[in-house]
C-alpha positions in Angstrom: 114.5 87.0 138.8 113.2 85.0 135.8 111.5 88.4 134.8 115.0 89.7 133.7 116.9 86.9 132.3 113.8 87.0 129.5 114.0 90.5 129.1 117.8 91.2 128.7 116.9 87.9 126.2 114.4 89.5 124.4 116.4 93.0 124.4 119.4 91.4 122.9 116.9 89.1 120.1 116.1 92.3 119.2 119.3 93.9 118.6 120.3 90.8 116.9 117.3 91.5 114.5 118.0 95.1 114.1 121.2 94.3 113.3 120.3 91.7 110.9 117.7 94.1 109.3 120.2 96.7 108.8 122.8 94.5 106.9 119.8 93.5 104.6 119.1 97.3 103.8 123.2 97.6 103.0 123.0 94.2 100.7 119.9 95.5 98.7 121.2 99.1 98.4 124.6 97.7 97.4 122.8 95.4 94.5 120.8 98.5 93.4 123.8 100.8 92.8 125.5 97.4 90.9 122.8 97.0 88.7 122.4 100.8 87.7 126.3 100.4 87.4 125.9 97.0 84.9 123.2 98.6 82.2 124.8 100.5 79.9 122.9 104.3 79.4 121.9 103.0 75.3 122.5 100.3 73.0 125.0 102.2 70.3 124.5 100.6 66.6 126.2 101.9 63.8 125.5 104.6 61.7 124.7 102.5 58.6 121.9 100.4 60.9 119.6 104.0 61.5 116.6 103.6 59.9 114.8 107.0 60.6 111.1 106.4 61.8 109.1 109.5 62.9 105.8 108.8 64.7 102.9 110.9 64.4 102.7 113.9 66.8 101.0 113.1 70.1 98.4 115.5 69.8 97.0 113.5 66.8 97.3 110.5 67.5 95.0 111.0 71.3 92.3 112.7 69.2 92.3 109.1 66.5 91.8 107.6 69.2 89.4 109.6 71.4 87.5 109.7 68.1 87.3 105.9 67.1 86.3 104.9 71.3 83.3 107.9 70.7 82.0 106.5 67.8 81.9 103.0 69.2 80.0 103.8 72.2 76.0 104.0 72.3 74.2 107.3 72.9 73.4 107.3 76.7 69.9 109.4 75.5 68.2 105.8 73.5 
């Protein structure tokens, strides 16, 4: 008789933990959709602030530097 008072217990612990679980999973999915909701999609300055900066293309700036890590490394034939 013991035998099923611990496990309707234990069965009822764990529903008690699902449950628990679940309502966690709600609370962090809730704080997810509030944060995406909080940032704003850019920071708008005005149009006098715009300072116009272009970067190199990508295509040069990998080979600079594929270059300058070559020339740095030591010959694996000495």
């Amino acid at each position: 008789m013991g035998r099923k008072k611990n496990v309707s217990s234990e069965i009822s612990k764990n529903t008690k933990i699902k449950a628990a679980n679940d309502a966690d999973e709600v609370k962090k999915s809730d704080s997810e959709v509030q944060k995406c909701k909080l940032h704003p999609p850019a920071i708008s300055l005005p149009s006098s602030s715009y300072t116009t900066i272009t970067p190199p293309p990508p295509s040069q700036t990998c080979s600079k530097m594929q270059n300058s890590g070559l020339d740095t490394l030591p010959s694996p034939n000495t």
